[in-house]
N, CA, C and O of each residue as an XYZ file, in Angstrom:
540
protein
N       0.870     -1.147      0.000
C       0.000      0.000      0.000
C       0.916      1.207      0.000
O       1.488      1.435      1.066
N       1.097      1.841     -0.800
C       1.815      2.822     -1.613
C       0.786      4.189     -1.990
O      -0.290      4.160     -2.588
N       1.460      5.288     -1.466
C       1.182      6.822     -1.672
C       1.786      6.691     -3.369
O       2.794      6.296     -3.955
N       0.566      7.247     -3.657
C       0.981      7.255     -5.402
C       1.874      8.637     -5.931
O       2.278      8.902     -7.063
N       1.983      9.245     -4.913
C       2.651     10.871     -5.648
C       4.042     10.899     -4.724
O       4.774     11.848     -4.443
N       4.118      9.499     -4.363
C       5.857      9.367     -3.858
C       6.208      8.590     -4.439
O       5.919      7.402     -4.575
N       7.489      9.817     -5.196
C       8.454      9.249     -6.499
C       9.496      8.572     -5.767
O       9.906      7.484     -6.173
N       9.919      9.056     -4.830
C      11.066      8.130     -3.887
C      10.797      6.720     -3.612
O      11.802      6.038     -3.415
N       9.872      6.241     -3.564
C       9.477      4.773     -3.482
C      10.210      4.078     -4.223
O      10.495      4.069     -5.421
N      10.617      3.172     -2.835
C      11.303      1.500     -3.517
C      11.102      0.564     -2.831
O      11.147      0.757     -1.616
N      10.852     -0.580     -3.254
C      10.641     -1.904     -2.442
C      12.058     -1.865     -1.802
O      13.157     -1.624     -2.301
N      11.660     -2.194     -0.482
C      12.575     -3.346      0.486
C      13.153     -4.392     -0.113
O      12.550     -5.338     -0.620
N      14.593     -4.203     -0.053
C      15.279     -5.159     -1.096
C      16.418     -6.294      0.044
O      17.104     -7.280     -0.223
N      16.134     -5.479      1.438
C      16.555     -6.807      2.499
C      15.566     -7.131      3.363
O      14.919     -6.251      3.931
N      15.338     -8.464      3.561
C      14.234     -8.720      4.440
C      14.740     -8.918      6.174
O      15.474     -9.834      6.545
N      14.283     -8.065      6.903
C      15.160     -8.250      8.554
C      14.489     -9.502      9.417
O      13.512     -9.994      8.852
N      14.772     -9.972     10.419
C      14.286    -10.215     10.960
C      12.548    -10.320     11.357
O      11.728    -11.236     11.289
N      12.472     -8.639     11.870
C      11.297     -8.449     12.004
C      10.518     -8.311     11.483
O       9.487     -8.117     12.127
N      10.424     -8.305      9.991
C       9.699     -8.084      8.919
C       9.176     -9.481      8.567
O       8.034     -9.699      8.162
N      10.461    -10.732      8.829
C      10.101    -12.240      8.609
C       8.678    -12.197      9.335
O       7.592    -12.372      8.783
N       8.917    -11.919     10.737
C       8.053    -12.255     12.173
C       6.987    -11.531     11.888
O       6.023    -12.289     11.985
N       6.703    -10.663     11.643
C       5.598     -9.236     12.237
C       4.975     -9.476     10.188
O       3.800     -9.122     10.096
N       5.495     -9.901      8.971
C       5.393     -9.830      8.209
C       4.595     -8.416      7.223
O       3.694     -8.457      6.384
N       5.328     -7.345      7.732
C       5.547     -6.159      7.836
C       6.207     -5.154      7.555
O       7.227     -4.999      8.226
N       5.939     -4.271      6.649
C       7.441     -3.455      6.684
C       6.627     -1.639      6.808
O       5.946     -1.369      5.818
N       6.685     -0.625      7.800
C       6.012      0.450      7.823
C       7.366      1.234      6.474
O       8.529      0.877      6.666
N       7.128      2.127      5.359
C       8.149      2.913      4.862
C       7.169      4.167      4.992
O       5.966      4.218      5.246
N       7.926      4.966      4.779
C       7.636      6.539      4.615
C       6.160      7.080      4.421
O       5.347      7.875      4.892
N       6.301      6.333      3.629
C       4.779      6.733      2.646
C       4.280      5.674      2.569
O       4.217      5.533      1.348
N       3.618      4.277      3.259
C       2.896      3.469      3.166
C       3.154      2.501      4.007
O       3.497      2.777      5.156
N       3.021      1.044      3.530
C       3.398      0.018      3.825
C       3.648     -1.063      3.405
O       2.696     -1.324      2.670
N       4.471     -2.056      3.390
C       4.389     -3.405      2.507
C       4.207     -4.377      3.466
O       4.599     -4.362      4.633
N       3.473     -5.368      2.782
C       2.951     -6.424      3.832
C       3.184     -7.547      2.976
O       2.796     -7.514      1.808
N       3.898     -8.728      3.542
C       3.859     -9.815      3.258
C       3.349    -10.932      3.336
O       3.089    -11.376      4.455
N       3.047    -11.744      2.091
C       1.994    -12.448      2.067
C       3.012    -14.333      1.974
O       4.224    -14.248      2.173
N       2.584    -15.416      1.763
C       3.182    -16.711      1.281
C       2.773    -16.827      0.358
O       1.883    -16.076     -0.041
N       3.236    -17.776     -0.329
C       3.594    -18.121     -2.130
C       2.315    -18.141     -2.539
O       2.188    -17.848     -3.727
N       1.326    -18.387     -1.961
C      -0.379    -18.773     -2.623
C      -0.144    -17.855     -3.983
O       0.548    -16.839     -3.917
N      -0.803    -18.305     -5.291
C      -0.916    -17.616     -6.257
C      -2.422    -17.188     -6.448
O      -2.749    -16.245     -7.168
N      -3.234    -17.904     -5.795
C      -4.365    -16.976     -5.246
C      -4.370    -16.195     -4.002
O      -4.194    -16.838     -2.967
N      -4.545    -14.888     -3.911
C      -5.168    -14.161     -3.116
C      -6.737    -13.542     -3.137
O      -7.607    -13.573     -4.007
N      -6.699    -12.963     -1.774
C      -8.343    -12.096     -1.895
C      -7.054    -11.243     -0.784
O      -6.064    -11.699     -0.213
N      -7.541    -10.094     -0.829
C      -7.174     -8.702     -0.584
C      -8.679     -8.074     -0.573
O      -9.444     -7.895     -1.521
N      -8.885     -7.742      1.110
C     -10.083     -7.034      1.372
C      -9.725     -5.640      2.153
O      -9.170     -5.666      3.251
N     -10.018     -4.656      1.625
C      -9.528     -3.491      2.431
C     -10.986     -2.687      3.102
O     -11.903     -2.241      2.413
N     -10.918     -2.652      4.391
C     -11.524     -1.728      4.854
C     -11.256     -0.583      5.298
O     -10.195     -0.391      5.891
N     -12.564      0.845      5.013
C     -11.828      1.888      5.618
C     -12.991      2.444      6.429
O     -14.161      2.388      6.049
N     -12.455      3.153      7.932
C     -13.335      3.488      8.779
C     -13.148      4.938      9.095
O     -12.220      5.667      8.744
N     -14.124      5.206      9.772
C     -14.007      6.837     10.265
C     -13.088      6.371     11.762
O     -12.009      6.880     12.065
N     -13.713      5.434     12.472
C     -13.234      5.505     14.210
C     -13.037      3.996     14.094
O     -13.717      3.366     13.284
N     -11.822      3.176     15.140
C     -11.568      2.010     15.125
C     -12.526      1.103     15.539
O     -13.005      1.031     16.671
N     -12.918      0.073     14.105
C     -14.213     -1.052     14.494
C     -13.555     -1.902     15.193
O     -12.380     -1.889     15.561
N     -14.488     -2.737     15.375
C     -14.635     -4.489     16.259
C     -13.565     -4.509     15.593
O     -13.268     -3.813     14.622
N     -12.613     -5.789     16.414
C     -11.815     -6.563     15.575
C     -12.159     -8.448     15.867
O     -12.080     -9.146     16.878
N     -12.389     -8.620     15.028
C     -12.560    -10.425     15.180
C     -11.992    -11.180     15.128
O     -11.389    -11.396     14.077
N     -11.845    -12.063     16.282
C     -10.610    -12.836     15.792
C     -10.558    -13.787     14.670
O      -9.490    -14.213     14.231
N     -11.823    -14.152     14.161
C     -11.806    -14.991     12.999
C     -12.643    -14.495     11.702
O     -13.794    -14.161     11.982
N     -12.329    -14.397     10.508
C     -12.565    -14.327      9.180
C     -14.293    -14.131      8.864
O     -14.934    -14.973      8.235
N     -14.827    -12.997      9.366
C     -16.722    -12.788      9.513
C     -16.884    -12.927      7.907
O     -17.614    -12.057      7.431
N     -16.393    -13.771      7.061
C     -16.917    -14.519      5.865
C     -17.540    -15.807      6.310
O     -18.705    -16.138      6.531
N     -16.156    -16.553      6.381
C     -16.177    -18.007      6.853
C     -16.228    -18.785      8.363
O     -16.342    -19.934      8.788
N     -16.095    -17.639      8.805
C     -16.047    -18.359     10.703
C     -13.893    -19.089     10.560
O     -13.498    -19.852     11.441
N     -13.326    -18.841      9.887
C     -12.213    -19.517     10.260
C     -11.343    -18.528     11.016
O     -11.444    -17.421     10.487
N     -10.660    -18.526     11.891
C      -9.285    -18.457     12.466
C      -8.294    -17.424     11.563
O      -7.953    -17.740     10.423
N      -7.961    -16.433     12.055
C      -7.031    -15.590     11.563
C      -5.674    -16.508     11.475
O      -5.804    -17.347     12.366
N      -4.680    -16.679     10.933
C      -3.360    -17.386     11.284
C      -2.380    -16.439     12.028
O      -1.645    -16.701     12.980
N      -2.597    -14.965     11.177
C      -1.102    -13.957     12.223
C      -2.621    -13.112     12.244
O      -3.672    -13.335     11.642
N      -2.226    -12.057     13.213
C      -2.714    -10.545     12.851
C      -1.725     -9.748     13.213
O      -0.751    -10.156     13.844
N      -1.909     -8.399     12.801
C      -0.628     -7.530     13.379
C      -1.166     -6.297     13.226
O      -1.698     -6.276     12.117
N      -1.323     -5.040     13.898
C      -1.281     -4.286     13.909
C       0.082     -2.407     13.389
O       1.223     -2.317     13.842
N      -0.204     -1.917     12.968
C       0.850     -1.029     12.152
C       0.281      0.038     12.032
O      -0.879      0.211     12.407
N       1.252      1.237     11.303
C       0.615      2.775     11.241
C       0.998      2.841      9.774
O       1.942      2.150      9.391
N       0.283      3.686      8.847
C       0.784      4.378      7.913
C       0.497      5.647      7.533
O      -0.547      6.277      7.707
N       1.922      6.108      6.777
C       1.022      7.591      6.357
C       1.161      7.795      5.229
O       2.286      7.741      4.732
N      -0.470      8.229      4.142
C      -0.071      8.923      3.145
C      -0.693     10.383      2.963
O      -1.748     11.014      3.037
N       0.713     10.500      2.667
C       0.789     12.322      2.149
C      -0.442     13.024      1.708
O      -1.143     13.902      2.211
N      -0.485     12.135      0.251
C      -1.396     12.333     -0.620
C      -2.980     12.448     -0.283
O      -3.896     13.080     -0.810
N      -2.897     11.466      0.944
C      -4.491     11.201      1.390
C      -5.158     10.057      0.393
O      -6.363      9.824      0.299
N      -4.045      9.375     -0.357
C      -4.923      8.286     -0.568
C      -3.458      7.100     -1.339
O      -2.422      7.264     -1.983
N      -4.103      6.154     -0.854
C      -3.156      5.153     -1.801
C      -3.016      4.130     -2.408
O      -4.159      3.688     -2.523
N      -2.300      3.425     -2.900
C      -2.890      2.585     -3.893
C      -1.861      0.843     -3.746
O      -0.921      0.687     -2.966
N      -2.282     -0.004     -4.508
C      -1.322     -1.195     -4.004
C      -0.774     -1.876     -5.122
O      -1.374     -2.120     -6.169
N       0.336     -2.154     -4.858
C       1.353     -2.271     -5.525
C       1.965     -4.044     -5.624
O       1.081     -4.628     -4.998
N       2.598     -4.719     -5.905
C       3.288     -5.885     -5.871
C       4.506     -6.134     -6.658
O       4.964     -5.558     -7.645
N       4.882     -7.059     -6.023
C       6.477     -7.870     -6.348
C       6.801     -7.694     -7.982
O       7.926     -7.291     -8.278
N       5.734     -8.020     -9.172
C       5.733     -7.965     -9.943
C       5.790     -6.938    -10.597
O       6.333     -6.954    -11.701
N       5.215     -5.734    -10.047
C       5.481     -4.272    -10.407
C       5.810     -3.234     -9.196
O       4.961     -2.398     -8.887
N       6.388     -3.265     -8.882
C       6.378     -2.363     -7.633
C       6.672     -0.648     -8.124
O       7.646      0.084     -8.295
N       5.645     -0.589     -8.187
C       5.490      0.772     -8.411
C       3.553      1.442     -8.437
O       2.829      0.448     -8.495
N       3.024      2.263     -8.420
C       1.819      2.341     -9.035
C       1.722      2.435    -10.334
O       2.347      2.972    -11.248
N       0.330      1.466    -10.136
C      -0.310      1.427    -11.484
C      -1.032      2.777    -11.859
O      -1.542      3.592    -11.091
N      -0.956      2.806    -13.084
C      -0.964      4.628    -13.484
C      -2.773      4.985    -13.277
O      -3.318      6.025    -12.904
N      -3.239      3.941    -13.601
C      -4.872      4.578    -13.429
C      -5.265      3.337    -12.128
O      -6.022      2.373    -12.241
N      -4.812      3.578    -11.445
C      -5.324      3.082     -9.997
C      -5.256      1.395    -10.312
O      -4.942      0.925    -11.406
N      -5.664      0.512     -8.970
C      -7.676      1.398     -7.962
C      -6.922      2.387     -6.963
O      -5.860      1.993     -6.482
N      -7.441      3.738     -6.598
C      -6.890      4.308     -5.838
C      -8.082      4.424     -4.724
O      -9.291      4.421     -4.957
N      -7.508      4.516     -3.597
C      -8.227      4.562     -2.428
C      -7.940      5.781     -1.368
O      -6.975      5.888     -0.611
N      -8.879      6.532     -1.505
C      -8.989      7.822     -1.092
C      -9.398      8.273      0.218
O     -10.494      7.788      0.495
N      -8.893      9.090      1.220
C      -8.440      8.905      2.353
C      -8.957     10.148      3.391
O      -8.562     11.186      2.859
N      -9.580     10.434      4.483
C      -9.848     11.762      4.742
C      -8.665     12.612      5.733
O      -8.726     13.820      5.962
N      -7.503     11.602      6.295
C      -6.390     12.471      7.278
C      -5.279     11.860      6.393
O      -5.536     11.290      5.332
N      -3.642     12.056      7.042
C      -2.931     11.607      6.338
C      -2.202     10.200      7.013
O      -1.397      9.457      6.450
N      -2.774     10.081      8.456
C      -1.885      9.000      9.260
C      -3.334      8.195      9.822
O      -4.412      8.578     10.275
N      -2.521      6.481      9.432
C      -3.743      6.158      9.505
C      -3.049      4.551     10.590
O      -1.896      4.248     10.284
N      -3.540      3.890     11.424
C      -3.554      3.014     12.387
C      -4.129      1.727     11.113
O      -5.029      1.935     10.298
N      -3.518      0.730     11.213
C      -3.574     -0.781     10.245
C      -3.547     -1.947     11.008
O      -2.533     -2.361     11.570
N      -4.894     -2.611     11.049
C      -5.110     -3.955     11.441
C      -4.841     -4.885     10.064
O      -5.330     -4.749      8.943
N      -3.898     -5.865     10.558
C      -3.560     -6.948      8.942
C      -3.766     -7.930      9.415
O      -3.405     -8.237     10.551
N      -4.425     -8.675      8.603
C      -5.215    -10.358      9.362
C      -4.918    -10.625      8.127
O      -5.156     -9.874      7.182
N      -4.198    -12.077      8.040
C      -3.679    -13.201      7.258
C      -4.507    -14.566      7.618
O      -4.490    -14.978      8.777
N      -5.426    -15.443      6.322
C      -5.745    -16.137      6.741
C      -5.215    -17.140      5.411
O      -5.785    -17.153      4.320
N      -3.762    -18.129      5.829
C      -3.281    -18.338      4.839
C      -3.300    -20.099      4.979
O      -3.274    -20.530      6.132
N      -3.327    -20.693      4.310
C      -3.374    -22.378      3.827
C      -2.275    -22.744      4.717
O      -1.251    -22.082      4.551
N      -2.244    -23.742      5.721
C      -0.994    -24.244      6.800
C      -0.187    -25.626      5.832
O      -0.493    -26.641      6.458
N       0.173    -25.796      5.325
C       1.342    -27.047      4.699
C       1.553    -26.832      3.726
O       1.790    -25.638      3.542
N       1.622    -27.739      2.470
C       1.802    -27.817      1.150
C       0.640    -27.642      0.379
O      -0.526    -27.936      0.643
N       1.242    -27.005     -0.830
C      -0.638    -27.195     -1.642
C       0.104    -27.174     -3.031
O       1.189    -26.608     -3.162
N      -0.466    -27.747     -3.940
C       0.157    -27.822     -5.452
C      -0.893    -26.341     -6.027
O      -2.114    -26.407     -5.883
N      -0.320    -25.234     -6.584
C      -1.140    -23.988     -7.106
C      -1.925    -24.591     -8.479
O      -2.945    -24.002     -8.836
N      -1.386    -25.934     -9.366
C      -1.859    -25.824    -10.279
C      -3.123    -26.473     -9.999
O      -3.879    -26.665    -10.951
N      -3.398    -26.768     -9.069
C      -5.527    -26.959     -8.705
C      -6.076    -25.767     -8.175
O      -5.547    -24.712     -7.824
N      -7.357    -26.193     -8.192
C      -7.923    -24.720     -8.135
C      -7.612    -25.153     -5.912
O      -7.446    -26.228     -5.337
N      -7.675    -23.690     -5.367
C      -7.651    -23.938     -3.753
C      -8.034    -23.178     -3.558
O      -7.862    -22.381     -4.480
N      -8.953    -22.514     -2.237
C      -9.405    -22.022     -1.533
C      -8.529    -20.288     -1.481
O      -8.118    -20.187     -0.325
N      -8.254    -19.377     -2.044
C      -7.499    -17.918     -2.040
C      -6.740    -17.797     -0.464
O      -7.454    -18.154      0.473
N      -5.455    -17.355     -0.158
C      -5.290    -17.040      1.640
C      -6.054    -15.466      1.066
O      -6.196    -14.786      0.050
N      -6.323    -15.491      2.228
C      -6.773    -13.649      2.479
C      -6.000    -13.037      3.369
O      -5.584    -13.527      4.419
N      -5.727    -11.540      2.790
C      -5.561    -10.623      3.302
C      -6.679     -9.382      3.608
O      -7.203     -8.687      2.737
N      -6.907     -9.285      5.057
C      -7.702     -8.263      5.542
C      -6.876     -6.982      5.778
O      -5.830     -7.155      6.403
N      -7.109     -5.972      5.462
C      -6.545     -4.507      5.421
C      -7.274     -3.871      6.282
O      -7.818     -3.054      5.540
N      -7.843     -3.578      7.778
C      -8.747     -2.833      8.341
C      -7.965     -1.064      8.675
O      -6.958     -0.883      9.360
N      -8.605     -0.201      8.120
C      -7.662      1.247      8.187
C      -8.332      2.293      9.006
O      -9.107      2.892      8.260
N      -8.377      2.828     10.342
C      -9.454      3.771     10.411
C      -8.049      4.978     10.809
O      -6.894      4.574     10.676
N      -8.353      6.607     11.346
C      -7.624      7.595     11.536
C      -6.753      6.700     12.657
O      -7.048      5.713     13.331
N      -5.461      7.564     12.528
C      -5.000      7.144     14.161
C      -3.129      7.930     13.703
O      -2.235      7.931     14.550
């Protein structure tokens, strides 16, 4: 999750410690969050005025979060957009997600497949939950 009108942006090109653990990285202008190899995802972003409920399990399916983690970000711009491994940069016509302060408090809930899985069958997506309100 990347401020689109910061040209200074670059992916994290060493992974620390804490970034393994917390699967996390806060930069300047956003954040990068790390996901496991699944070649399906779902990426759900919510955005709030004041900090909602938090659940501990997946209010789709009733399953079990695997990590959660909490984080801050700020964008400048007031809004931002998301980016990946494959392009790390913004995409020029969005989706952009538009923002009413510039610093914002991040709940990240990972609900990702536990062992082996072959990608070339179809499987179940891990999800990523994005919950964003002011902070």
């Amino acid at each position: 999750m990347i401020d689109p009108e910061d040209t200074a942006f670059l992916p994290p090109t060493e992974i620390t410690a804490e970034m393994e653990t917390r699967r996390l990285h806060e930069i300047p202008c956003g954040i990068v969050i790390y996901t496991e190899g699944c070649l399906q995802q779902l990426i759900r972003i919510a955005i709030y005025d004041t900090e909602p409920d938090h659940p501990s399990e997946d209010p789709i399916n009733g399953e079990r979060w695997t990590q959660v983690e909490m984080s801050k970000a700020k964008f400048p711009s007031r809004k931002f957009t998301i980016s990946s491994p494959s392009m790390p940069g913004p995409l020029p016509g969005g989706p952009f997600f538009f923002l009413d302060t510039v610093t914002y408090k991040i709940r990240v809930s990972w609900k990702e497949f536990q062992g082996s899985r072959d990608d070339s069958v179809p499987v179940e997506p891990d999800v990523i939950a994005l919950t964003l309100w002011p902070g």
